[in-house]
C-alpha angles and dihedrals in degrees: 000000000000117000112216127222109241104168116188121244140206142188126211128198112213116211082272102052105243113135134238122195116208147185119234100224097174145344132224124190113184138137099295089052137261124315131171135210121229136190112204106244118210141197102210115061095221096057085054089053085047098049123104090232082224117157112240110213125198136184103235103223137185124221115176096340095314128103130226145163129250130181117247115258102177113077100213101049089055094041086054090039098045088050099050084056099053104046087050088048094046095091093051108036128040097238116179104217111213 
């Protein structure tokens, strides 16, 4: 029996309105709230070769029943948050920490 890649998927709006489509690579939920790690996904191969392959990471957060994603402001609390993820994708992904 085959198990089939289903990866999930997610679009952002930026303040503009233009649309980014992303991969959820992992999920954290801890003290400080829950946060998710995302990896740009791209139709056009050259834009993939050209990507950073940088994580974006986002807080989850709930507003009258409905979720959404906001960037981190704090740096602490990404810094905290950005090193949690990549010591838990490590094993899965080779990340080049600079």
């Amino acid at each position: 029996m085959s198990e089939e890649y289903n990866p999930d998927i997610v679009t952002l709006s930026d303040d503009e309105g233009k649309e980014y489509t992303f991969e959820v690579l992992d999920a954290i939920e801890c003290d400080l709230g829950r946060y998710l790690a995302l990896l740009p996904v791209f139709d056009d191969p050259q834009k993939l070769l050209d990507d950073s392959g940088e994580l974006v990471i986002v807080k989850v957060e709930e507003e009258n029943g409905e979720e959404f994603f906001s960037e981190i402001e704090d740096d602490d609390e990404y810094d905290t948050i950005a090193d949690a993820f990549v010591d838990r994708l490590a094993d899965k992904f080779e990340i080049d920490e600079q």
